[in-house]
C-alpha positions in Angstrom: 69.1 86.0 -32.3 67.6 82.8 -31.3 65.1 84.5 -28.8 64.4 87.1 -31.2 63.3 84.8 -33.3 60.8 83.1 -31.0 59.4 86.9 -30.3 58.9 87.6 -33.6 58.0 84.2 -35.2 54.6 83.0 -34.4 55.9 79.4 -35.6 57.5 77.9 -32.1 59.1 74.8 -34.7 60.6 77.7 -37.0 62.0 79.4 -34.2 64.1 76.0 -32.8 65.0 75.5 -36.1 66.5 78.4 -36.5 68.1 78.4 -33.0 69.7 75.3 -34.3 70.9 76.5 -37.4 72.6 79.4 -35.7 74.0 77.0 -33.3 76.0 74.8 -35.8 77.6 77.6 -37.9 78.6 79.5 -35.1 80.0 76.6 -33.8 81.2 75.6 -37.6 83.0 79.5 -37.5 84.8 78.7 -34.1 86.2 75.6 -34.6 87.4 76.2 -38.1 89.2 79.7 -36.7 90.6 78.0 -33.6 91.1 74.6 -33.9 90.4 73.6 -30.8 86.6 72.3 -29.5 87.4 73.9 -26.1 86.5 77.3 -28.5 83.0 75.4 -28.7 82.2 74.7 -25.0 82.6 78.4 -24.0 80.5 79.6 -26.9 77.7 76.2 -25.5 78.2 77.7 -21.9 78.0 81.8 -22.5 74.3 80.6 -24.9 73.3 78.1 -22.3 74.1 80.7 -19.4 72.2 83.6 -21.5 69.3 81.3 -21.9 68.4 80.5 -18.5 69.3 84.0 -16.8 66.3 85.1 -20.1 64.0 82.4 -18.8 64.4 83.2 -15.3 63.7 86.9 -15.7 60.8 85.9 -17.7 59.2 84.0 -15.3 59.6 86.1 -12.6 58.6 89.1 -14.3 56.0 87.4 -16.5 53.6 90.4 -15.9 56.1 93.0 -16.7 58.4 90.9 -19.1 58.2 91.6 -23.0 59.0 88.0 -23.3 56.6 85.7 -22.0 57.3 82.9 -20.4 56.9 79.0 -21.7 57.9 75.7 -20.9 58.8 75.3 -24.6 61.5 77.8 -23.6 63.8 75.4 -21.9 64.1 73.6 -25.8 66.7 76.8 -26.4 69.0 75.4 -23.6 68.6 71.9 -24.9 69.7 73.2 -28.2 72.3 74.8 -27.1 74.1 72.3 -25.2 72.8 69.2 -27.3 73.7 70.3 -30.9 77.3 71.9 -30.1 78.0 68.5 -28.4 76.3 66.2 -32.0 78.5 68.6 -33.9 82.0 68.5 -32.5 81.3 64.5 -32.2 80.5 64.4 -35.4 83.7 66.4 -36.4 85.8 65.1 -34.3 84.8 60.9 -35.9 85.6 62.8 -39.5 89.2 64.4 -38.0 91.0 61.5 -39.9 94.1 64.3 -39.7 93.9 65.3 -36.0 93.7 68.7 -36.9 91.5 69.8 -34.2 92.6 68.9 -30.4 91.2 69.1 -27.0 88.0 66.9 -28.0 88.1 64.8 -24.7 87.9 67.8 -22.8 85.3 69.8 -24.4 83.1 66.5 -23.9 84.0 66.6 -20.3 82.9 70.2 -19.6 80.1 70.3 -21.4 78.7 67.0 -19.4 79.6 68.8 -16.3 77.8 71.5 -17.5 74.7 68.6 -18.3 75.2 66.8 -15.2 74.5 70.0 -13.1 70.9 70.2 -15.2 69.9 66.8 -14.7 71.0 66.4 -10.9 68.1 69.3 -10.6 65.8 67.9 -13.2 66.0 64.2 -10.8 65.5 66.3 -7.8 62.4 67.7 -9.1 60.6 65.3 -10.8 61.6 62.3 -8.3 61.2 64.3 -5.2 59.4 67.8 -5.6 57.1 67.0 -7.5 56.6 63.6 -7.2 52.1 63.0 -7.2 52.3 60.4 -9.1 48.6 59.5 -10.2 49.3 56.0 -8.7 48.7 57.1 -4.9 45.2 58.0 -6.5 44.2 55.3 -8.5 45.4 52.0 -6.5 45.0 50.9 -3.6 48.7 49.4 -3.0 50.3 50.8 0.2 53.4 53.2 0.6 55.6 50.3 0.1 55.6 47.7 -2.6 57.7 44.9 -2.5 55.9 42.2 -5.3 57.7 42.9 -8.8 55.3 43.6 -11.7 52.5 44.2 -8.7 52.0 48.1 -9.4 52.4 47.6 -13.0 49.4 44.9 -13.3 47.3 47.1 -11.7 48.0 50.2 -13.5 46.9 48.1 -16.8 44.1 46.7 -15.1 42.9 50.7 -13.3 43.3 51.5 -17.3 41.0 49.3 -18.7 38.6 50.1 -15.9 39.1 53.9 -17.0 40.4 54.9 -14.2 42.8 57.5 -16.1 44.4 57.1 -20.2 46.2 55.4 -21.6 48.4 58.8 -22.7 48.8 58.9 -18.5 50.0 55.3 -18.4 52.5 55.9 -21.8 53.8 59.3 -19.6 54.1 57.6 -16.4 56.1 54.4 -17.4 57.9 56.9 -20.2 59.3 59.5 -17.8 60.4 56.7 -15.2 62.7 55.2 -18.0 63.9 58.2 -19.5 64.7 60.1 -16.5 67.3 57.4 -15.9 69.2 56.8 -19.5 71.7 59.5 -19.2 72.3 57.3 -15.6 72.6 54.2 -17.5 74.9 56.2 -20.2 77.5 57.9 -17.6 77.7 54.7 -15.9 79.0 52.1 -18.8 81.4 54.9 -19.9 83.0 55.3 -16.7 82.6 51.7 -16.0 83.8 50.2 -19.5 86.7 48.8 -18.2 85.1 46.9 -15.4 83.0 43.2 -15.3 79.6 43.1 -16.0 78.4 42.4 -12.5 79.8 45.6 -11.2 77.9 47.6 -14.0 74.8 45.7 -13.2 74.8 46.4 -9.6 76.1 49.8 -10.3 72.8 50.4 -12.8 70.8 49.6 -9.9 72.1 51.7 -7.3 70.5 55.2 -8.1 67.0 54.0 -8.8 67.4 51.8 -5.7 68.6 55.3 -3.5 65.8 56.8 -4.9 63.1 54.5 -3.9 64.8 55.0 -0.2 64.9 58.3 -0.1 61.5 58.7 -1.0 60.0 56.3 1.8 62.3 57.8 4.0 61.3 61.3 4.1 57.6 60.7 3.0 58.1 62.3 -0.5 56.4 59.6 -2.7 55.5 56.0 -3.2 58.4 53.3 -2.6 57.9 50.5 -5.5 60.3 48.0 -6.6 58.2 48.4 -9.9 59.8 52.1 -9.9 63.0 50.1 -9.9 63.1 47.7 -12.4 62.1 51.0 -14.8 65.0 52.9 -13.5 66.7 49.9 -14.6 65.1 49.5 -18.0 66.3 53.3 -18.7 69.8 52.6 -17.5 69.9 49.6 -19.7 69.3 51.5 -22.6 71.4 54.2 -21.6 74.1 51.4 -21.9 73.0 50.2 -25.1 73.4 54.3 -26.6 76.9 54.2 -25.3 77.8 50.7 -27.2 76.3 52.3 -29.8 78.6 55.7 -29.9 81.4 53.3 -29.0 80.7 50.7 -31.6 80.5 54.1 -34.4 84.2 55.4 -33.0 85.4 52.2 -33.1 84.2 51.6 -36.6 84.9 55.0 -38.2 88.6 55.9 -36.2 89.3 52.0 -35.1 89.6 53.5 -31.5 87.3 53.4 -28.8 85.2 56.8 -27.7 87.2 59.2 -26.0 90.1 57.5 -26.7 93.2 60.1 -26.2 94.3 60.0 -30.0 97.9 61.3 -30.3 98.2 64.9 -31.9 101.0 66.6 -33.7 101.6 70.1 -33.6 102.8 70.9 -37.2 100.0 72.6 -38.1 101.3 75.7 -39.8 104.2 74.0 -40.4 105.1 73.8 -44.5 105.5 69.6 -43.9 102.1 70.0 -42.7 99.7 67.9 -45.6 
């Protein structure tokens, strides 16, 4: 249905929005029939599944392929495995009854399942295809050990007109965001520990990074490419306060909290 859509829809925008409606009744129909979000994260995984074997066969058979392929394509999986997660948060906050169960481990499969995508997505963009226009446009070495160094002079290489400022904004944009969901999965599973320990622990993957690319050749080492991996992992830890803060607000628990269920469901004392 959802690629159907796309096919026959000339409106890319229409199409996602009706791939998102289809996503939250279906998911809406599953829940309400089961009761149990597990129901939810096997529907997520057959679309998500679905999804990608389409765009693969699309882009390998693009000639031949009554699809064609686009980048905009990879939005469906996105959709897929974003809005099933919004919506069973979202129910699970309003289940002042416990009526549903098994929250805590939908959310864990369906971040495995996310986890697998963004290893790859890191191992692309950090290390297959890392040209970063600032080997092309500055004349700073492999290695850069001054903070703020690289940054200065891709300001400076931008007023000269070297390259835009859209190029700046996208450089400095995907170095941040690529490391959020880091910055996220680190103050959950850390939540219980000091602040020093998530600090350092914020800094470790951008820091590996750095030293895995001067190590095998595969890009420019900068300590500037550091502190932005840290800036995205910081506000990675400020979207988790946030979730936690709503939970904590809404159910007086904190997220992911193991909430105590009763099984007296179709019980008659059951109200």
């Amino acid at each position: 249905m959802q690629f159907g859509a796309y096919y026959f829809l000339n409106s890319n925008y229409l199409s996602f929005g009706i791939a998102a409606i289809i996503c939250f009744l279906f998911c809406h129909i599953l829940l309400e029939q089961v009761l149990n979000y597990e129901v939810c994260f096997s529907y997520t995984l057959l679309n998500i599944f679905l999804c990608t074997i389409i765009i693969l066969l699309s882009y390998v058979d693009s000639k031949d392929s009554i699809l064609s392929f686009h980048p905009d394509l990879f939005l469906f999986i996105i959709i897929d495995w974003f809005l099933p997660l919004v919506y069973c948060m979202i129910r699970n906050l309003a289940d002042s009854s416990l009526k549903y169960t098994d929250f805590n481990v939908f959310y864990r499969n369906t971040n495995i399942v996310f986890l697998i995508f963004y290893i790859a997505v890191l191992i692309i963009f950090l290390f297959l295809r890392n040209n970063s226009f600032i080997s092309y446009y500055t004349d700073i070495k492999s290695i850069n050990y001054v903070p703020l160094l690289s940054l200065a002079t891709l300001i400076e290489d931008h007023i000269s007109g070297y390259f835009t400022l859209a190029d700046l904004i996208k450089y400095f944009a995907m170095c941040i965001v690529l490391f959020i969901p880091f910055g996220f999965y680190t103050a959950l599973l850390l939540r219980y520990q000091n602040r020093l320990l998530r600090f350092f622990a914020l800094l470790l993957l951008p820091f590996v990074v750095e030293i895995l690319q001067w190590a095998f050749l595969l890009g420019k080492s900068d300590i500037d490419d550091v502190l932005l991996g840290l800036l995205g992992g910081f506000i990675g830890t400020i979207l988790y306060h946030i979730v936690n803060q709503v939970y904590r607000t809404i159910t007086d628990e904190d997220f992911l909290y193991k909430r105590p269920h009763y099984h007296f469901y179709g019980s008659s004392i059951h109200f």
